[in-house]
ZAMARGU-4260 file (C-alpha; in steps of 0.2 Angstrom, whole numbers, plus 5000, padded with zeros to 4 digits):
<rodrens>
0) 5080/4859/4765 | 5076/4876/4759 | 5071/4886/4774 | 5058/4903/4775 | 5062/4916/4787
5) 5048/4930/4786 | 5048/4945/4798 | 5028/4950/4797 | 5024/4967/4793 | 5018/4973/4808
10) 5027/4992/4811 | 5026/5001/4828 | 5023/5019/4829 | 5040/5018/4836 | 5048/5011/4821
15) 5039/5022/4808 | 5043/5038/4817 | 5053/5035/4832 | 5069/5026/4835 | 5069/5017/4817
20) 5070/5001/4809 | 5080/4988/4819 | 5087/4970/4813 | 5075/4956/4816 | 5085/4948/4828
25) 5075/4933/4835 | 5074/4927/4817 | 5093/4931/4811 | 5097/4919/4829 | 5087/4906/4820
30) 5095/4907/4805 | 5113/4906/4810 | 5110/4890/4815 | 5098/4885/4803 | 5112/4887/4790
35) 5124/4882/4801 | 5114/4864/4802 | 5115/4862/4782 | 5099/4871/4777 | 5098/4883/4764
40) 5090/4901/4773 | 5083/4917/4767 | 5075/4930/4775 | 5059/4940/4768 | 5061/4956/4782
45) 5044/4961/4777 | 5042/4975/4793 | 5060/4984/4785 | 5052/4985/4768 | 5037/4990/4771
50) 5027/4974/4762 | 5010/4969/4757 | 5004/4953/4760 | 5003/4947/4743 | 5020/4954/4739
55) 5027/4941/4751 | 5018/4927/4746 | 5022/4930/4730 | 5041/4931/4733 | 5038/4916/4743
60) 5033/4906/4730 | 5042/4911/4715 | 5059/4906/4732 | 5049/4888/4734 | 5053/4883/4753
65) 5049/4868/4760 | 5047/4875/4779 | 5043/4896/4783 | 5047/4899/4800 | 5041/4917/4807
70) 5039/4926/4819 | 5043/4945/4829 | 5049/4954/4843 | 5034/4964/4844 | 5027/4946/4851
75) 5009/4952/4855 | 5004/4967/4846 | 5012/4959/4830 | 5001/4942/4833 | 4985/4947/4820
80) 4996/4952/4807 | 5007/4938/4807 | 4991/4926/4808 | 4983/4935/4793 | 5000/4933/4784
85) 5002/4917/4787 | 4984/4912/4781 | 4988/4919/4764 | 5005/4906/4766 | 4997/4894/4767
90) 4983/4895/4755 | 4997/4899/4742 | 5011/4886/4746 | 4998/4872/4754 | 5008/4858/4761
95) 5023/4870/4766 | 5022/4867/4785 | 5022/4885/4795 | 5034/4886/4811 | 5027/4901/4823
100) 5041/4905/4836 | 5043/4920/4850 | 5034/4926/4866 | 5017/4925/4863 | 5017/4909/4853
105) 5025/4900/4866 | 5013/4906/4881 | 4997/4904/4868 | 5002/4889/4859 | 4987/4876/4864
110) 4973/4893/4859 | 4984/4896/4843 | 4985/4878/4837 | 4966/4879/4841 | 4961/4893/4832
115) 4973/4894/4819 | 4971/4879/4807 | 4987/4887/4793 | 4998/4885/4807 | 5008/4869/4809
120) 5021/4868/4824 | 5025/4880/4836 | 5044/4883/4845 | 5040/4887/4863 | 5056/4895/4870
125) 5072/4898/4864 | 5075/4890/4849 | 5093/4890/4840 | 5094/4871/4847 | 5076/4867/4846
130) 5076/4873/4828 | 5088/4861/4821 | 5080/4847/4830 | 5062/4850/4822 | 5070/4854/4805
135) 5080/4837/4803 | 5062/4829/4811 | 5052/4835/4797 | 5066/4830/4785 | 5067/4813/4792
140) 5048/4811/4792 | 5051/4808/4812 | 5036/4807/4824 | 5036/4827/4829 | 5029/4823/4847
145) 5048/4817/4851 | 5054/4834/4850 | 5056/4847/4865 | 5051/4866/4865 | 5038/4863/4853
150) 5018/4860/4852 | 5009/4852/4837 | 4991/4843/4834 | 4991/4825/4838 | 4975/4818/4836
155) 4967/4834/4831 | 4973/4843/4846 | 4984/4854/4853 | 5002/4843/4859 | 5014/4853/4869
160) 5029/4841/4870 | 5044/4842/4885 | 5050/4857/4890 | 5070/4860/4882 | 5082/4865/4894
165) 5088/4883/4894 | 5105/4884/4882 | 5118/4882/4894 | 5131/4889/4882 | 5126/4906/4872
170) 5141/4905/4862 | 5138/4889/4856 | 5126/4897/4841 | 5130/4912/4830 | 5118/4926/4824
175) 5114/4923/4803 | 5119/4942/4799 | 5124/4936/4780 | 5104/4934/4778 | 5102/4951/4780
180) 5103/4960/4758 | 5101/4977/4762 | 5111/4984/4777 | 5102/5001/4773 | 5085/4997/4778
185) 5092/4999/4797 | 5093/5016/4801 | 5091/5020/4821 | 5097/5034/4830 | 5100/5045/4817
190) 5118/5039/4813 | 5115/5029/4802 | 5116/5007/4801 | 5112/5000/4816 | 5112/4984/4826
195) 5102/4972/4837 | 5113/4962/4849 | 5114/4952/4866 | 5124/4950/4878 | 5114/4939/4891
200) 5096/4932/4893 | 5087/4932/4908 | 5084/4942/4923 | 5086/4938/4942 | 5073/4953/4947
205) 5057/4946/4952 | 5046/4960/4945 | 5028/4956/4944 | 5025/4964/4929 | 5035/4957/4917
210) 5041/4938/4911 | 5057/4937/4904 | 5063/4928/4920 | 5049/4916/4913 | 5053/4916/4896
215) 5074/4913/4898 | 5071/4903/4914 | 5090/4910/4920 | 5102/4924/4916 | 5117/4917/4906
220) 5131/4927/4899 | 5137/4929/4881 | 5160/4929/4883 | 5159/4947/4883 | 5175/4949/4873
225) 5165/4940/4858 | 5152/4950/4857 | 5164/4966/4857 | 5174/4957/4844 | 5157/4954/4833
230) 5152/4972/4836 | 5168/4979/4828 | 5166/4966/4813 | 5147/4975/4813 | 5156/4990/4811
235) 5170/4986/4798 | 5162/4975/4785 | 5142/4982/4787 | 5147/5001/4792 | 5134/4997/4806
240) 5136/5014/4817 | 5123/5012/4831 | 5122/4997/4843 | 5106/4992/4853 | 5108/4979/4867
245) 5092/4970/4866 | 5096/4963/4884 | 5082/4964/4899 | 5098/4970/4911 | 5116/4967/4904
250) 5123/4976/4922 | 5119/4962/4931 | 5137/4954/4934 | 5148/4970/4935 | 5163/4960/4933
255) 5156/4953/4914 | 5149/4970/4909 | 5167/4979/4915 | 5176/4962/4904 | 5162/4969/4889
260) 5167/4988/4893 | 5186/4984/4891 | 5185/4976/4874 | 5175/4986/4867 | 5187/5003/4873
265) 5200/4992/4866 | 5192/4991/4847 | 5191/5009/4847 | 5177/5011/4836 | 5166/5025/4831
270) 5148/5016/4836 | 5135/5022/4847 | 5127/5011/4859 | 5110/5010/4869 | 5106/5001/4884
275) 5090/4994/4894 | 5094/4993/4912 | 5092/4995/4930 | 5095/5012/4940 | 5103/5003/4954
280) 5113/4996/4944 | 5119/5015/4938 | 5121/5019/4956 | 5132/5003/4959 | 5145/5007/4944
285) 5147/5023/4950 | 5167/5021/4949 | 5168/5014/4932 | 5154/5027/4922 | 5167/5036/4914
290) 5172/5019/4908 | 5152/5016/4900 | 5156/5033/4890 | 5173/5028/4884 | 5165/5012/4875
295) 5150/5021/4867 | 5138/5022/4876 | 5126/5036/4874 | 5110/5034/4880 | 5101/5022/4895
300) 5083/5020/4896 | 5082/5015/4914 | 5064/5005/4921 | 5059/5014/4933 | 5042/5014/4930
305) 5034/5022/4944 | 5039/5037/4957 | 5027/5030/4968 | 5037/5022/4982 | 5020/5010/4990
310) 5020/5007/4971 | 5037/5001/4967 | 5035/4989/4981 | 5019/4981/4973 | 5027/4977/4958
315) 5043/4970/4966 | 5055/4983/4959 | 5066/4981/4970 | 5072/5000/4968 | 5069/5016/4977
320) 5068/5033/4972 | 5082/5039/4980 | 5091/5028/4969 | 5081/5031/4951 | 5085/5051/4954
325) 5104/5047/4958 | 5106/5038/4943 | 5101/5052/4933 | 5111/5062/4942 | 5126/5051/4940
330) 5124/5049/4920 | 5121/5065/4917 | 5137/5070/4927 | 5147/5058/4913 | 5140/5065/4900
335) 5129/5051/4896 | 5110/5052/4891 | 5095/5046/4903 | 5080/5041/4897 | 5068/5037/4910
340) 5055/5024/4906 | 5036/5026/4915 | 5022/5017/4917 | 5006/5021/4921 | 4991/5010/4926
345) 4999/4997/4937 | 4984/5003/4951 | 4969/5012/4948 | 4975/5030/4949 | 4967/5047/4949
350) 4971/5063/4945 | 4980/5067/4963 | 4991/5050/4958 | 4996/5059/4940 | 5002/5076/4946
355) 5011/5067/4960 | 5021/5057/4949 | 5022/5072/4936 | 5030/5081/4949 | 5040/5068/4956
360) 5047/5067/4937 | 5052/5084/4937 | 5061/5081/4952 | 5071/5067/4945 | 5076/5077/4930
365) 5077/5065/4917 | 5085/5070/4899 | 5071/5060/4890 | 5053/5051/4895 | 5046/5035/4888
370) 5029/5036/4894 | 5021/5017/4892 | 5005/5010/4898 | 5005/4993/4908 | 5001/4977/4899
375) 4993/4966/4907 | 5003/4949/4897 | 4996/4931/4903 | 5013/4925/4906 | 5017/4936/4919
380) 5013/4937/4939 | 5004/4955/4936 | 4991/4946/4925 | 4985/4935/4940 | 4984/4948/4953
385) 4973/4961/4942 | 4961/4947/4936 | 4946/4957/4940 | 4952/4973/4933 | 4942/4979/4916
390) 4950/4978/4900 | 4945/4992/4886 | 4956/4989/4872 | 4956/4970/4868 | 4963/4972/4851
395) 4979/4964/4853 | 4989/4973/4840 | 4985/4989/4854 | 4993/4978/4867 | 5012/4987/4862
400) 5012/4998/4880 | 5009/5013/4867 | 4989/5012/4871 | 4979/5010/4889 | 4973/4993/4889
405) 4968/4991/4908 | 4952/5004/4912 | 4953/5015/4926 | 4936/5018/4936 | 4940/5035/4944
410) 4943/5044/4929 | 4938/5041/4911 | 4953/5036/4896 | 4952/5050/4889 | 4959/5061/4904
415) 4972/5047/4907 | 4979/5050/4889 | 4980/5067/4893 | 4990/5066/4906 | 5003/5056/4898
420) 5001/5069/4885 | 5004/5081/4897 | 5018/5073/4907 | 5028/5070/4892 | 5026/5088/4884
425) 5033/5096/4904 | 5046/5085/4904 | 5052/5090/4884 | 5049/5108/4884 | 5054/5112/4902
430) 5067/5127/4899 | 5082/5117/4908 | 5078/5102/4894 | 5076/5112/4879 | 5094/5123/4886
435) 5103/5106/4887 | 5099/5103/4867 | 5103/5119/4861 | 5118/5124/4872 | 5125/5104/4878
440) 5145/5108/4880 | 5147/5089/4872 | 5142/5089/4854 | 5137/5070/4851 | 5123/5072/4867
445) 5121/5088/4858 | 5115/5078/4842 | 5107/5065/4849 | 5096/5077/4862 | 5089/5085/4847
450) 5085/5070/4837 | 5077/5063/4850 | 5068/5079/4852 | 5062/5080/4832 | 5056/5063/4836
455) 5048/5059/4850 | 5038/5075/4843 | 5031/5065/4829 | 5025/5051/4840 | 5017/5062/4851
460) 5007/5071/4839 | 5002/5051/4829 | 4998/5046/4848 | 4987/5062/4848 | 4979/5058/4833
465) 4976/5038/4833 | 4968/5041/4851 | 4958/5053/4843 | 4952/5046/4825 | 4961/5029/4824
470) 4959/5020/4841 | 4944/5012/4848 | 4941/5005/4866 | 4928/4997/4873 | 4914/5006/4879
475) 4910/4993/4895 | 4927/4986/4900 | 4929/4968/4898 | 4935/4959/4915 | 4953/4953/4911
480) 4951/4936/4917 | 4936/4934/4904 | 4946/4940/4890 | 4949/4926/4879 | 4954/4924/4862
485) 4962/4936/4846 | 4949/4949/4845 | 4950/4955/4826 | 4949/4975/4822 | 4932/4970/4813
490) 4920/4966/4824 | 4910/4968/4843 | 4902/4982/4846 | 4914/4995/4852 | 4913/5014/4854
495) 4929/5025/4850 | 4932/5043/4857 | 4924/5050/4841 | 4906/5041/4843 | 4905/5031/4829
500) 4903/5012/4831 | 4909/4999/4822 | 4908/4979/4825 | 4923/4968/4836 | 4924/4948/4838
505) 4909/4943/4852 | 4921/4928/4858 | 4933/4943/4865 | 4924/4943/4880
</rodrens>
């Protein structure tokens, strides 16, 4: 069968002035053992090159698949895009079936197959295995409802069929990098190619607001020295120079991220790498650090999303701040890069709670901020527990913890922007930050640090100016257990910050 991968064209603020383009990973998984499995793959990255929607029917057509699977990483926020792509799919290419796979999918599927008639079968889950399974189904004309991990319409109506078992075996399935044409649209970090890649899936941490434990079901391990080996052929035959784990917390097991370390100090290769990950974890390697730097690494974003100790136990953390300002300390004391993640909007603070944790920031000393606003995603414990709370952006493609979703009663959105605004410009131009990029003793952080700098400068000024002319909210807030639905940009009555209304979908609400 001749098989469709398409990346939507959704782009983050992120991507178009941030950190950069990254390889779509979720569908290049697919499309190892897709290929793998006898099918002929492509893959239309229509996000990296920046397409129209008529310009990817188009290419599909003139390719004639027989199956388009999509789907992104941005699971949510690139929901409406990919729906509106895939409705011009389909009124092109007809009886092609459309296979919708990732996070959001798999948690909407009965309200997706309700809602939107162009697309066919959902994967719910992981899907290298579940993949194969569907594709040799449709090519054998088998009754789909036998299939695990996916749902369908039997009867008219929604089917979700049995749940497939997590892959016991990671190894077991490749990544499809010889689908990717054009190695340069990749640039992240400023160094030039760069790379997706995982290590593990899953977490063991129980916190509330998020659901990957939900989605992988269990942390399982990549063999360490695999992936080492695959990120030095990365870097041999593509030139990929940067590295992004795309792990929820590779430092679990200390003994498989020491293995990891090890192989990759013994390829000796000039690649960067960036890591998600825990700052107790930080504080627990403390003897083999100088081991993180000697493979690459150069920058951790550590979750620790609030300074707020009551807080942190709330949201099941399981940290302290003890702990998140140790970790900073340690990185920075192996010349390694700390970028501290925050989130705001997990209670409903006021202006004493945004100057406490401005300050407490300060006291941590972090190298770089990455400011976010909590999400509050159906498929995760947080959702339950704030059901009462309002909701004044229910646009979904704002739902990217770039915009305030979740209102706050004691003080209006507008001054709850300002303060990140505010917390982000202290942290960056704070004299001892702004000495580390001009006078850092080791030139690579010295690079980086400026980079980062330049920017995170220009998302700061786009965030300014969408809050300001481009992003509308709610002017009553929406209780979030009414919310229901994929509100479109086009209609309800909404108010943004400069007055002027325009119409949203009433079924939002």
């Amino acid at each position: 069968m001749r098989v469709l991968l398409i990346n939507p064209p959704y782009r983050a603020v992120t991507s178009k002035l941030g950190v950069g383009e990254q390889v779509p990973l979720g569908l290049l998984s697919i499309g190892g053992p897709v290929s793998d499995a006898g099918h002929e793959a492509k893959l239309i990255d229509a996000e990296a090159r920046h397409m129209k929607i008529g310009a990817i029917v188009s290419e599909a057509v003139a390719w004639k698949p027989d199956v388009i699977l999509t789907g992104h990483s941005g699971s949510t926020p690139a929901h409406l895009t990919a729906m509106r792509m895939s409705r011009a799919l389909k009124d092109a290419l007809g009886q092609v079936p459309i296979i919708y796979g990732g996070v959001h999918p798999t948690y909407h599927a009965e309200d997706i197959l309700r809602e939107e008639p162009q697309i066919d079968i959902l994967v719910r889950g992981e899907g290298e295995a579940t993949i194969v399974n569907l594709l040799n189904a449709i090519d054998t004309k088998k009754d789909l409802a036998s299939i695990g991990g996916i749902a369908v319409r039997k009867d008219g109506q929604p089917l979700l069929t049995s749940t497939s078992p997590p892959i016991a075996d990671l190894d077991e399935f490749r990544v499809g990098w010889e689908l990717i044409e054009d190695w340069n649209l990749y640039q992240c970090w400023g160094l030039g190619r760069s790379a997706l890649v995982q290590l593990s899936r899953g977490c063991p941490h129980l916190c509330s607001y998020c659901g990957q434990r939900g989605f992988w079901t269990k942390q399982r391990y990549r063999t360490p020295e695999r992936l080492a080996d695959e990120i030095a052929w990365l870097h041999k035959e593509h030139g990929v120079k940067f590295v992004d784990l795309a792990d929820e917390n590779p430092t679990t097991s200390k003994k498989k991220f020491l293995r990891f370390l090890e192989a990759l100090i013994s390829h000796d290769l000039d690649v960067k790498l960036f890591a998600t990950l825990r700052a107790d974890d930080i504080v627990r390697d403390a003897d083999i650090l100088h081991l993180y730097k000697k493979a690459g690494f150069e920058c951790f974003l550590m979750g620790m999303e609030t300074t707020d100790a009551k807080t942190q136990a709330l949201i099941r953390k399981g940290s302290t701040v003890a702990k998140d300002r140790e970790a900073v300390r340690l990185l920075r004391s192996h010349g390694i890069i700390s970028m501290m993640g925050h989130v705001v909007g997990f209670e409903e603070e006021t202006d004493k709670d945004y100057w406490n944790a401005l300050r407490q920031i300060l006291f941590y000393d972090p190298d770089l901020i990455n400011a976010m606003y909590v999400t509050p995603h159906r498929w995760t414990p947080f959702y339950a527990e704030i059901a009462k709370r309002g909701v004044i952006q229910p646009d979904l493609s704002k739902w990217d913890y770039r915009h305030q979703v979740l209102s706050t009663p004691h003080i209006p959105a507008w001054r709850v922007f300002l303060w990140v605004k505010v917390t982000e410009m202290a942290v960056s131009l704070r004299p001892r930050a702004l000495m580390r990029i001009i006078l850092h003793e080791d030139r690579s952080i010295r690079r980086a640090l400026r980079w980062c700098f330049w920017r995170s400068g220009l998302v700061w000024l786009d965030e300014i100016l969408d809050f300001l002319f481009r992003d509308c909210r709610l002017k009553h807030p929406v209780p979030l257990k009414d919310l229901r639905g994929d509100p479109e940009p086009e209609k309800e009555y909404i108010l943004s910050r400069s007055g002027t209304k325009s119409v949203r979908n009433q079924n939002a609400a």
